[in-house]
N, C-alpha and C positions, 0 to 999 in steps of 0.2 A: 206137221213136219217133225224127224225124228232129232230129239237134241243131238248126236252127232252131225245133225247136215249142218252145211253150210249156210248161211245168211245169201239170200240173192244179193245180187248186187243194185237190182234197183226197187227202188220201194215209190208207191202209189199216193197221191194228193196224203191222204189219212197218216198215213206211214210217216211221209216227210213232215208232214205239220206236228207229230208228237216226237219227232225227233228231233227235232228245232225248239221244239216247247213254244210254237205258236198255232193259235184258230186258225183252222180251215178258210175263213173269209180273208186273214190277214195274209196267208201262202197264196191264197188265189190273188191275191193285189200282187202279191211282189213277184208274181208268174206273169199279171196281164203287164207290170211297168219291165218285167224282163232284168228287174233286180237279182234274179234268186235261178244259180243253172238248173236247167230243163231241160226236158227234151219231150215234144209234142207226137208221138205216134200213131195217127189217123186222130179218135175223139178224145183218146186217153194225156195223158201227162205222167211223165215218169221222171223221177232224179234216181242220181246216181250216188249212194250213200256215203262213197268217199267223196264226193267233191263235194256235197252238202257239208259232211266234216270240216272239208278246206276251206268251204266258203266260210261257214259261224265263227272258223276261228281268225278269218281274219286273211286266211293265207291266198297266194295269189293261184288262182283256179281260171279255166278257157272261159271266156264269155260263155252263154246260153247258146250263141250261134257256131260256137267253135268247138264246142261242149265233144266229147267222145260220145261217137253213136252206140247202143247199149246193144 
């Protein structure tokens, strides 16, 4: 990607978990107990990097089931 583009707006299991500054196993728990928003599209798992933002910091973000469709 060329340094003027844009960041997507959503990033992939890998993505989120180094963005959080947590393992891969421990995003996968907090995606199966529905702690951490998501969004499941067919086999994949996607967050949305603002609300990931919002979540870590504490701020009040849509549940995982009310989450904005990406």
């Amino acid at each position: 990607m060329p340094a003027n583009s844009p960041e997507p707006l959503a990033c992939d299991r890998v993505q989120a978990a180094r963005l959080l500054g947590l393992s891969l196993a421990t995003l996968d728990r907090l995606v199966k107990r529905g702690e951490v928003p998501h969004r499941k599209i067919g086999r994949r798992v996607l967050f949305c990097r603002e609300t990931l933002v919002k979540w870590l910091r504490g701020e009040s973000c849509d549940s995982p089931a009310n989450a904005p469709v990406l």
